[in-house]
GUPA-119842 format. One record per residue (C-alpha): residue number from 1; x, y, z. Coordinates in Angstrom, 2 decimals. Layout:
REM residues N
R NUM X Y Z
...
END
This chain:
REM residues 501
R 1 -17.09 4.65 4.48
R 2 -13.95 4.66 2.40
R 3 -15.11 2.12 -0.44
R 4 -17.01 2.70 -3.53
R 5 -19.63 0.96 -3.80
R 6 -19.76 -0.43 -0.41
R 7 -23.15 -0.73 1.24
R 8 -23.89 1.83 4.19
R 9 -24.85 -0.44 7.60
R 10 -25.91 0.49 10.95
R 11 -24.03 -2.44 12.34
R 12 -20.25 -2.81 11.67
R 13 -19.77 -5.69 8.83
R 14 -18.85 -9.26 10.11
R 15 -16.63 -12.01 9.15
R 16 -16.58 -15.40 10.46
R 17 -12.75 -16.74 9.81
R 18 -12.54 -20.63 10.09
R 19 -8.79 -21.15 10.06
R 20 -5.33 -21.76 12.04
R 21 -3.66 -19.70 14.84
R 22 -0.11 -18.45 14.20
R 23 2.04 -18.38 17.38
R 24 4.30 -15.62 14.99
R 25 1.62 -13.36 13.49
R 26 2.80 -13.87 10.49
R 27 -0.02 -15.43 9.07
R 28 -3.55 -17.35 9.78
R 29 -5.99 -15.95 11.63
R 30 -4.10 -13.19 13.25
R 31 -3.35 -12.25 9.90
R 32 -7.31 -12.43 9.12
R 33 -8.13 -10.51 11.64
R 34 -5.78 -7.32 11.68
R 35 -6.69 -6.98 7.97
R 36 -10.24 -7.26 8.20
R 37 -9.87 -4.62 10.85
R 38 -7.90 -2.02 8.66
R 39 -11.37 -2.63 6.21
R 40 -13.43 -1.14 9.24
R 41 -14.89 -5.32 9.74
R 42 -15.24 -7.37 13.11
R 43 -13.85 -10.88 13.10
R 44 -16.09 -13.73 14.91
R 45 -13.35 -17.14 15.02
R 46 -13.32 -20.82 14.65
R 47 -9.88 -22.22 15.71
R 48 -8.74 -25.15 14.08
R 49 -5.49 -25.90 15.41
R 50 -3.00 -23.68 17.37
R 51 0.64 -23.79 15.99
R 52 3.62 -23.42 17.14
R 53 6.09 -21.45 14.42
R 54 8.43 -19.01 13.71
R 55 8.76 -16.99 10.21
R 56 10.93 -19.71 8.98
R 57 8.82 -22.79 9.85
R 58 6.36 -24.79 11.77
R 59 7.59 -26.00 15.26
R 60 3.93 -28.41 16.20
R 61 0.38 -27.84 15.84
R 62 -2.09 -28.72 17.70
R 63 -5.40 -29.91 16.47
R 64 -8.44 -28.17 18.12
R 65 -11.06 -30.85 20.00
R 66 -14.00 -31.33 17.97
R 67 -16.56 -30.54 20.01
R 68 -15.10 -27.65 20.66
R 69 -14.54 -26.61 17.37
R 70 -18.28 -27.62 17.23
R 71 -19.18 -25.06 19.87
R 72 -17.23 -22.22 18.04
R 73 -18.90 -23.00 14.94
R 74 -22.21 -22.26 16.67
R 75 -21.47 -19.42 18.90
R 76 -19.93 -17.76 15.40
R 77 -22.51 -18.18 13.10
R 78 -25.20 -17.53 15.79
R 79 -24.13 -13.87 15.44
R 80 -23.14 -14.12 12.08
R 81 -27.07 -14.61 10.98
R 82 -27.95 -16.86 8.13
R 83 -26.34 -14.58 5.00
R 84 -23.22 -13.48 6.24
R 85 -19.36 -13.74 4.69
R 86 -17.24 -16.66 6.09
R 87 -13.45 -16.82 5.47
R 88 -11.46 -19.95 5.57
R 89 -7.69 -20.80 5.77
R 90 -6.04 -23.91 7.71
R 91 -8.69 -26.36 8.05
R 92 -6.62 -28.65 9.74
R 93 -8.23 -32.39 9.16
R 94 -11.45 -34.26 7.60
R 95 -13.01 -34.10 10.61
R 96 -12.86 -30.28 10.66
R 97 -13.85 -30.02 6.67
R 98 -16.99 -31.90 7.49
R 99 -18.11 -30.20 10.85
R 100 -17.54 -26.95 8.59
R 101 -20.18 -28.32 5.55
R 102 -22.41 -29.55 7.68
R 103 -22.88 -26.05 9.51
R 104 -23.20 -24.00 6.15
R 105 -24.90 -26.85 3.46
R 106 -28.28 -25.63 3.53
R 107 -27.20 -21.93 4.26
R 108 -26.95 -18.74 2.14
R 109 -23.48 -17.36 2.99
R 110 -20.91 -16.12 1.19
R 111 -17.80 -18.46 1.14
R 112 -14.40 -16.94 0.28
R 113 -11.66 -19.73 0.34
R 114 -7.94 -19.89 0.64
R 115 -7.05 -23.54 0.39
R 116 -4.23 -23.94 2.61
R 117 -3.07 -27.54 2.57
R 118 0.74 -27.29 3.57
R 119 2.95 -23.73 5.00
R 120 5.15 -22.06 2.91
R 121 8.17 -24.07 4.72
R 122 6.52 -27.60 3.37
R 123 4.59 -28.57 6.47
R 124 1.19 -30.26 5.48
R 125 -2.44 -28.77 7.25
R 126 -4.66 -30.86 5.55
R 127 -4.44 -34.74 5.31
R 128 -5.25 -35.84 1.77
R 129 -8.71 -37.09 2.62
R 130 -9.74 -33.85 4.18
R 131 -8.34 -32.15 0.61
R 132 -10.82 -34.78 -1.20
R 133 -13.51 -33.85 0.64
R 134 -12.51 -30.34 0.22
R 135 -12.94 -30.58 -3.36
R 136 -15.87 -32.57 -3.22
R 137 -18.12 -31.11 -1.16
R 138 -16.89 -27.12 -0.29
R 139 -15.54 -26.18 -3.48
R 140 -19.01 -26.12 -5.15
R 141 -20.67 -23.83 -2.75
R 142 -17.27 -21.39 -2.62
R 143 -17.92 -17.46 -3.77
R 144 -14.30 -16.63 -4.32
R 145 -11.90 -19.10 -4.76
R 146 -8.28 -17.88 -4.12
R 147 -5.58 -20.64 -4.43
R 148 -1.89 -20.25 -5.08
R 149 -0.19 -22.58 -7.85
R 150 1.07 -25.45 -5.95
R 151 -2.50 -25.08 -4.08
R 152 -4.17 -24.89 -7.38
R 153 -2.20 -28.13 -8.82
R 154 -3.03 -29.73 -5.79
R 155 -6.95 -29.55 -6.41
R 156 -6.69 -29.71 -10.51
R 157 -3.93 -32.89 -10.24
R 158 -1.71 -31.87 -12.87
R 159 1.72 -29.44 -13.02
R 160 1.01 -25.24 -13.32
R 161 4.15 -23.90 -15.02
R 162 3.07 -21.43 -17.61
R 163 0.34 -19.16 -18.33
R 164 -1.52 -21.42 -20.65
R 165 -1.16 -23.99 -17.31
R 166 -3.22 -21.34 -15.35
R 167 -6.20 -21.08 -18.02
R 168 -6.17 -24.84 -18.08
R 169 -6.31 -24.68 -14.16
R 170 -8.79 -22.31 -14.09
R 171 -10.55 -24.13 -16.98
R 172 -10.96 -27.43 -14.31
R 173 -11.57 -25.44 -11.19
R 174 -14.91 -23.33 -12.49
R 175 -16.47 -26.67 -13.01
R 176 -16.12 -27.73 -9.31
R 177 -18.45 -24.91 -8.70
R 178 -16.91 -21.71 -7.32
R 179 -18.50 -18.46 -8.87
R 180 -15.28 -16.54 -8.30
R 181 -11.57 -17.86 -8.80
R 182 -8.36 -15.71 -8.55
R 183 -5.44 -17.83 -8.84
R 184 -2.15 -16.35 -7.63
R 185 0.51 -16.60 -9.97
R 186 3.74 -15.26 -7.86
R 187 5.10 -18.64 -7.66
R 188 5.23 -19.00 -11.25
R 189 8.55 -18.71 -13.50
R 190 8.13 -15.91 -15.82
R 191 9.80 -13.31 -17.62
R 192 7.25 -10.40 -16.27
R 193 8.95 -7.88 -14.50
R 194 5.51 -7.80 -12.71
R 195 2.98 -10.11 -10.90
R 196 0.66 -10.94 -12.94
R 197 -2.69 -13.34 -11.57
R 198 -5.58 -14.81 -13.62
R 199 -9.09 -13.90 -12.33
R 200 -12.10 -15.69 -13.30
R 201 -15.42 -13.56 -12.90
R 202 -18.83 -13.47 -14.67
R 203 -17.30 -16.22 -16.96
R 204 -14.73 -13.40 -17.74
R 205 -11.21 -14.14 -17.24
R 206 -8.85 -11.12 -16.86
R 207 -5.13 -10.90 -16.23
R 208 -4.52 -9.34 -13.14
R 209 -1.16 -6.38 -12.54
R 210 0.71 -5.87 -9.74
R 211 4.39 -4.34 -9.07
R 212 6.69 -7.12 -7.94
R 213 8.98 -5.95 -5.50
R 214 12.49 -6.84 -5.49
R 215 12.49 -8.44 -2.31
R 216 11.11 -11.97 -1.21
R 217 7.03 -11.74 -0.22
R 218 6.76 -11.38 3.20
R 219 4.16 -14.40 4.88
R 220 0.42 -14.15 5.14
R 221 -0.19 -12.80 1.87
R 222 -2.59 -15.32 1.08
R 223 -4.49 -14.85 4.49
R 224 -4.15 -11.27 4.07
R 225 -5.51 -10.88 0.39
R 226 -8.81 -13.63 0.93
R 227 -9.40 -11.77 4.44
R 228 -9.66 -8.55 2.43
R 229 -11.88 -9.92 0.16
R 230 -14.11 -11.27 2.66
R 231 -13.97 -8.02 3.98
R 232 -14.82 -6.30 0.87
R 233 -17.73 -8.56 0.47
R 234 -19.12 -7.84 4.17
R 235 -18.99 -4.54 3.40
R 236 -21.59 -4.59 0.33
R 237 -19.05 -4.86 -2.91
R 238 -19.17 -6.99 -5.22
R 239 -16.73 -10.09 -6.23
R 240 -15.16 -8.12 -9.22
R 241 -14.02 -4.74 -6.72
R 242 -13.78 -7.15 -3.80
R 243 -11.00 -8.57 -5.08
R 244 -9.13 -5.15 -6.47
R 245 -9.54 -3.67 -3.46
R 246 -8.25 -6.19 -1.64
R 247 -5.24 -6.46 -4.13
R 248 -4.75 -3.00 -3.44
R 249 -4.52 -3.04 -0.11
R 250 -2.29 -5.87 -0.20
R 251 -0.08 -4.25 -2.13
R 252 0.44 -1.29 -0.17
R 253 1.02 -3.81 2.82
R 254 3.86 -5.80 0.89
R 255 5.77 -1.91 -0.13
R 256 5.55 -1.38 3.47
R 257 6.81 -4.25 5.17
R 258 9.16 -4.59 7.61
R 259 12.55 -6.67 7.78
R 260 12.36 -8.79 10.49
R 261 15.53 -11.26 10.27
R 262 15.83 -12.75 6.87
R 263 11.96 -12.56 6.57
R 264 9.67 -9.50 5.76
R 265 6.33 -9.03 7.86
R 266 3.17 -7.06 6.19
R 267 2.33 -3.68 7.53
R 268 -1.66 -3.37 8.30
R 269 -3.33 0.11 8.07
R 270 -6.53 1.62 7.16
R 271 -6.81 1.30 3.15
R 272 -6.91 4.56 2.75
R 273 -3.41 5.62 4.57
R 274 -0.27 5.74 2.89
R 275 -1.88 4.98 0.00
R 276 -0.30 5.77 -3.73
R 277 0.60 4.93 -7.14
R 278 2.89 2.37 -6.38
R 279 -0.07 0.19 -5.18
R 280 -2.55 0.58 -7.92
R 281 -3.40 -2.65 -9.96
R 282 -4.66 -3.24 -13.29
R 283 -5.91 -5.42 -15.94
R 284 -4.21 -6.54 -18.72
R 285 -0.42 -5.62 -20.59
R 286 -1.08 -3.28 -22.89
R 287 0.00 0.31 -22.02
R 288 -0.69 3.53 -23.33
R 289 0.27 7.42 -22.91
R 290 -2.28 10.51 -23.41
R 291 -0.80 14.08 -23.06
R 292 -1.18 15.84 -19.97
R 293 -4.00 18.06 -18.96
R 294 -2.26 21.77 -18.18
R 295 -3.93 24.81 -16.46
R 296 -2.86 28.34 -16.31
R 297 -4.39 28.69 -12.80
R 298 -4.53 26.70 -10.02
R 299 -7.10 23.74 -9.51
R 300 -10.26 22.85 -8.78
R 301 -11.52 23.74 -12.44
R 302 -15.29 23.83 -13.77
R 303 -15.80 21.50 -16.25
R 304 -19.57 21.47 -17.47
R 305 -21.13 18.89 -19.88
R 306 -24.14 20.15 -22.72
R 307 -25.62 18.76 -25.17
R 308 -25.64 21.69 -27.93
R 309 -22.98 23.93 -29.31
R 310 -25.31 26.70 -29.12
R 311 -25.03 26.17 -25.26
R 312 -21.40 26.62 -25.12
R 313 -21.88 30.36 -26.04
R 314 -24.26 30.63 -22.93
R 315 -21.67 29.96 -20.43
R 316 -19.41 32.63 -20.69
R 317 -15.55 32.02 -19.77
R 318 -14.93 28.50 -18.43
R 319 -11.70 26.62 -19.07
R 320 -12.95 23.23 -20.05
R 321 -16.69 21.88 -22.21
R 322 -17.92 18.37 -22.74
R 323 -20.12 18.30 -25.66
R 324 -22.72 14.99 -25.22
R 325 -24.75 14.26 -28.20
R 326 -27.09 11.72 -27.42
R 327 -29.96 12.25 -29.90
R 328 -28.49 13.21 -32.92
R 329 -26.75 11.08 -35.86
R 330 -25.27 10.65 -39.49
R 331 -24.57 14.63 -40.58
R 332 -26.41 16.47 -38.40
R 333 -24.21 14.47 -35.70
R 334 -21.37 15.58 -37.71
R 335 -22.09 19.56 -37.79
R 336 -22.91 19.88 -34.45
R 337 -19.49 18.65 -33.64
R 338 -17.43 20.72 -36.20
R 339 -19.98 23.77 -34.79
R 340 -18.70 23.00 -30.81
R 341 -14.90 22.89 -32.43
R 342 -15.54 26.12 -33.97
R 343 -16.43 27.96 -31.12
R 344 -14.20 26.59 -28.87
R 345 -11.20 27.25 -30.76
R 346 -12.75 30.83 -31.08
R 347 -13.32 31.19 -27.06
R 348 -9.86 29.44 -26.29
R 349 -12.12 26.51 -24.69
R 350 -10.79 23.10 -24.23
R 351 -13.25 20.74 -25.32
R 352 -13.70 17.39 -24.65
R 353 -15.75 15.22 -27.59
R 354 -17.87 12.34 -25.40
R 355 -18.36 9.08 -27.36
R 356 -17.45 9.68 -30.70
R 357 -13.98 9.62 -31.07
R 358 -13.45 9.69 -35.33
R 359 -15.28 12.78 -35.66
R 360 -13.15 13.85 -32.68
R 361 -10.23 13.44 -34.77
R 362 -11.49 13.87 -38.16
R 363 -12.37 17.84 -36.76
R 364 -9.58 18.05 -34.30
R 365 -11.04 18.33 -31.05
R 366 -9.39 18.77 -28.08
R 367 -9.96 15.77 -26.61
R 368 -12.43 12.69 -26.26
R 369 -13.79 11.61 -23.13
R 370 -14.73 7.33 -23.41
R 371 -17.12 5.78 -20.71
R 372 -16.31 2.29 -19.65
R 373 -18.55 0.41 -22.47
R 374 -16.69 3.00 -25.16
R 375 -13.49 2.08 -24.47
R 376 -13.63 -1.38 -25.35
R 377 -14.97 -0.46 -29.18
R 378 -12.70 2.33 -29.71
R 379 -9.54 2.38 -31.05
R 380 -7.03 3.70 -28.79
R 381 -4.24 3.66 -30.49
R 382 -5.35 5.83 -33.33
R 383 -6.30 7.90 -30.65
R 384 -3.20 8.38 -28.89
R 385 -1.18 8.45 -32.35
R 386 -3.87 11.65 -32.97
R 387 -2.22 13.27 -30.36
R 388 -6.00 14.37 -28.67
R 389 -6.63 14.42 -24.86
R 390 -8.37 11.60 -23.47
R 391 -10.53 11.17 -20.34
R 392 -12.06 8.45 -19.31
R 393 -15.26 7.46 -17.17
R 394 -14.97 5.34 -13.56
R 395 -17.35 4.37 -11.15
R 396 -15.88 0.89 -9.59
R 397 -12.36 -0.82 -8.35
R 398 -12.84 -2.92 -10.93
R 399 -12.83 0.02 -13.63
R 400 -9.99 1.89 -12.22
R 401 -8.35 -1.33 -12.57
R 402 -9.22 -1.39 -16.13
R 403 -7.70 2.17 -17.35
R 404 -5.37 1.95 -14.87
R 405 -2.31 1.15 -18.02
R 406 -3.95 3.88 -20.32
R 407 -2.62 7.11 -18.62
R 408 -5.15 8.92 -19.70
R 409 -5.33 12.91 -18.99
R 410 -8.23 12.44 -16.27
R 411 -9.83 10.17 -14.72
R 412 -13.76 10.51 -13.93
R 413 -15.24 8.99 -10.88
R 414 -18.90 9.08 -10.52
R 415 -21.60 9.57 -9.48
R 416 -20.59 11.74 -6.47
R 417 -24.10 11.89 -5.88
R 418 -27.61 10.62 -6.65
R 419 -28.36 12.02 -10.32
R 420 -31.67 11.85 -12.59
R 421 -29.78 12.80 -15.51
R 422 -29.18 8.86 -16.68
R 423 -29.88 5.53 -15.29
R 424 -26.91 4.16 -13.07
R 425 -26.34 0.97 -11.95
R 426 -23.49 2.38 -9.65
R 427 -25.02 3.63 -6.20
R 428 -23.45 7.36 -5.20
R 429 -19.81 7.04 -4.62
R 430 -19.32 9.70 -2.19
R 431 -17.03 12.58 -1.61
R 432 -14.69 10.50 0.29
R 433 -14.37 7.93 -2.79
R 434 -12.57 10.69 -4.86
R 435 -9.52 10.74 -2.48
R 436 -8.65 7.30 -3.21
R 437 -8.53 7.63 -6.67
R 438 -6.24 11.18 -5.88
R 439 -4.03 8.78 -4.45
R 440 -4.41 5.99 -6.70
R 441 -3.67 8.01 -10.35
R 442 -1.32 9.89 -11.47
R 443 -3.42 12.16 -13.45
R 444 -6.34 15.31 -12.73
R 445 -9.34 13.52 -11.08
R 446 -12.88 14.38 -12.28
R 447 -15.90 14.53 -9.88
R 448 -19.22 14.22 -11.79
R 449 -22.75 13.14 -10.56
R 450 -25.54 15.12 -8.95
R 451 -23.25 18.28 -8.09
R 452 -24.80 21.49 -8.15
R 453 -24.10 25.29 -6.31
R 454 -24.88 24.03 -3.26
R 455 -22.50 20.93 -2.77
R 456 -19.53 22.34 -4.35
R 457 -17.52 23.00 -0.90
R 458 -18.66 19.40 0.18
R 459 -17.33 18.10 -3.62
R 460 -13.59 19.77 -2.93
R 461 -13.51 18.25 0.44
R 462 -12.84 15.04 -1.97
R 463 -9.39 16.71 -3.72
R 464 -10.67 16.67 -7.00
R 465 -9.18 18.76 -9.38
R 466 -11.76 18.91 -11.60
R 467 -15.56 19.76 -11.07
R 468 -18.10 18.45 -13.32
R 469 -21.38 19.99 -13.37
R 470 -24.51 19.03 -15.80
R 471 -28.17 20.09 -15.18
R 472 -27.31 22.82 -12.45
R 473 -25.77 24.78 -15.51
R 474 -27.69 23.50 -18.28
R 475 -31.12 24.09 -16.56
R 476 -31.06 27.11 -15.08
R 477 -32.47 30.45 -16.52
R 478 -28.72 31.63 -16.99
R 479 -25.98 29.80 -17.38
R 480 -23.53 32.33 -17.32
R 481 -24.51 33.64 -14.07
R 482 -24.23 29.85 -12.26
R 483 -21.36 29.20 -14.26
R 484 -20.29 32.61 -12.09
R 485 -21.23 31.42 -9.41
R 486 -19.63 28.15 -9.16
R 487 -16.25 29.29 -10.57
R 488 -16.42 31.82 -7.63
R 489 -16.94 28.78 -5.36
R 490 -13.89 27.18 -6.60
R 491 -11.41 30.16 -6.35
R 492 -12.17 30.12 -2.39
R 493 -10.31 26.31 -2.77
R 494 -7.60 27.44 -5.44
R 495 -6.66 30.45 -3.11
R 496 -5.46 27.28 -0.36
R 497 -2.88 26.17 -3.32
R 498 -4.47 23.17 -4.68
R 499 -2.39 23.38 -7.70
R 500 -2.81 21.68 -11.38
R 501 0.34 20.32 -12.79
END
């Protein structure tokens, strides 16, 4: 499994789509389904209507009988079982939005919902009645809510033309009831050179980043990025890195669409393929530059953590320390730092200060490394203007997402594996976690978490650049000799020409 976070299965993840078919594949539940697919998910269907349509517009539809949509509903959820993801697009008439609330009401699934009430070309796919009902009855039991602006207006009754319009919409639509909204913003007029959509999580909201490309959106995104998400869900992530990844993905999908005509069709593949900077997403405007991390020799490098200076004389030559303090404070805090600076300077050492940034500059570290809960109390723009190196801690979508704009000098994604060193409320990431983020940043990747002697060749199978190791170095009778060891271990990968730039 390719996603963080995701939650291993012996059966392959389902996802019930409720929605339209597209004669053109452009969008609905062919749409659905191939991207669901590229997420490693089965589809199980409920037709609504079949359409007739080209790229350009809708030709006829054709509403589907109600007992039969009846029937599909059952067969569906039969192998669904009673806590499974359900995805919904076109639902076509009242009729339909009713069959559809009877058959979940009093059942524990997880609802993602892109409200489609007319096609891009102006053609409606909900009467108003089933839109009321809609509103009235689904809305409230919806997990992720994902509605475009003129969808959005529709359901809130009042014009979305600037930013402030979105929090206002998003302000009305939280207290219909849906845990999770994400509200598009591409059809908004705006100066951004980028994309930029409003999420609403945890009673959080976040701005959300995305490269606009300088050619018209290609149809289906909306299918494509609620799909994903449903996906995402099925797979065992939660809402917030549900919907990154499947922002991600949809991004790479837009860069590498097709011209077909005067219209553009998405490209489906597995998330991880073809995957690179160009698709990464990320929270918030404000954007900041760290220098560089440089190496004399080539990559993978060791990179332990300890908690004393006095340790840092016990590992002999390594290129890179993280000093961790966790237990000391006021001056003692303070001399143990200077004391690490000292001897790193001395040993030609570059060392990384975790957590406490002023002393970091105050004694002029090498660098500070900042976990996730850090970042947001520390002030990075007396950092950067310091001039010190800063790495930073990941373990979710949703946190690449967030240091995504801070071009840090590496990124940290862990834990690899299961570790007793601290309580985590992030379950193992696994190797193959580490080369999405080698394609997702621009910058050295750090693996940390649980690595030791032993699962060093299965660690560089990942691409990091950088290995992290903690109580495999720390704990054992001597140091120096497993520091030795590993950095042995590592030259057998640098010798293939995995190179640091």
């Amino acid at each position: 499994m390719i996603h963080p976070q995701a939650n291993p299965t012996k059966e392959v993840p389902r996802v019930l789509l409720v929605g339209g078919s597209d004669s053109s594949s452009g969008a609905g539940i062919q749409t659905d389904l191939k991207f669901i697919n590229s997420l490693e998910c089965e589809g199980l269907f409920a037709i609504t209507a079949l359409t007739s349509q080209t790229h350009e517009k809708v030709l006829d539809k054709g509403e589907v009988e109600n007992r039969l949509f009846d029937q599909q509903l059952n067969s569906a959820l039969s192998q669904l079982g009673p806590k499974g993801v359900i995805k919904t697009g076109m639902l076509c008439s009242l009729d339909k939005v009713k069959k559809l609330y009877q058959k979940i009401k009093d059942c524990d699934y997880q609802l993602v919902c892109d409200p489609v009430f007319e096609s891009s070309s102006g053609h409606e796919l909900l009467d108003p009645l089933g839109v009321q009902f809609f509103k009235d009855f689904i809305l409230p039991r919806v997990e992720v809510l994902t509605p475009n602006i003129p969808e959005a207006a529709r359901l809130c009754g009042f014009s979305i033309k600037t930013k402030e319009d979105m929090e206002k919409a998003i302000g009305y639509l939280k207290n219909h009831g849906p845990k999770v909204i994400y509200l598009k913003g591409g059809h908004l007029e705006s100066d951004d050179e980028d994309i930029y959509d409003l999420l609403f999580v945890e009673e959080e909201l976040y701005w959300v980043g995305a490269r606009r490309y300088p050619f018209k959106s290609p149809r289906g995104t909306g299918c494509a990025l609620a799909s994903s998400i449903a996906a995402s869900l099925a797979l065992g992530l939660g809402p917030k890195d549900a919907v990154i990844l499947a922002k991600t993905l949809l991004q790479k999908a837009i860069r590498k669409s097709r011209k077909d005509q005067n219209f553009r069709v998405l490209k489906t593949q597995s998330f991880l393929e073809d995957l690179n900077t160009e698709d990464r997403i990320w929270l918030g405007k404000e954007t900041f530059v760290f220098p560089r991390l440089k190496f004399s020799k080539p990559a993978p490098h060791l990179y332990p953590i300890v908690e004393r200076a006095e340790m840092i004389l016990k590992l002999g030559t390594v290129p890179m320390v993280q000093l961790r303090v966790k237990d000391l404070t006021g001056a003692d805090l303070e001399e143990e730092i200077k004391k690490a600076i000292k001897i790193c300077q001395e040993k030609k050492i570059k060392l990384f200060i975790n957590d406490f940034w002023e002393l970091a500059i105050k004694h002029k570290a090498y660098g500070i490394h900042l976990g996730q809960e850090d970042l947001e109390k520390a002030d990075l723009k007396q950092i950067q203007s310091s001039g010190l190196y800063l790495g930073v801690s990941s373990h979710s979508y949703f946190e690449a997402a967030r240091i995504a704009r801070l071009g840090p000098s590496y990124v940290a994604l862990g834990p690899i594996f299961h570790t007793a060193l601290k309580a985590m409320k992030f379950t193992p990431q696994g190797v193959k976690s580490l080369k999405v983020w080698k394609r997702l940043f621009d910058c050295p990747i750090v693996a940390i978490g649980g690595i030791n002697l032993e699962r060093v060749n299965q660690v560089l199978e990942g691409e990091a650049d950088i290995i992290s190791v903690v109580r495999d170095i720390t704990l054992h009778p001597n140091p120096q000799e497993r520091v030795n060891e590993l950095t042995q271990a590592l030259k057998g990968k640098a010798n293939e020409g995995l190179l640091l730039v």
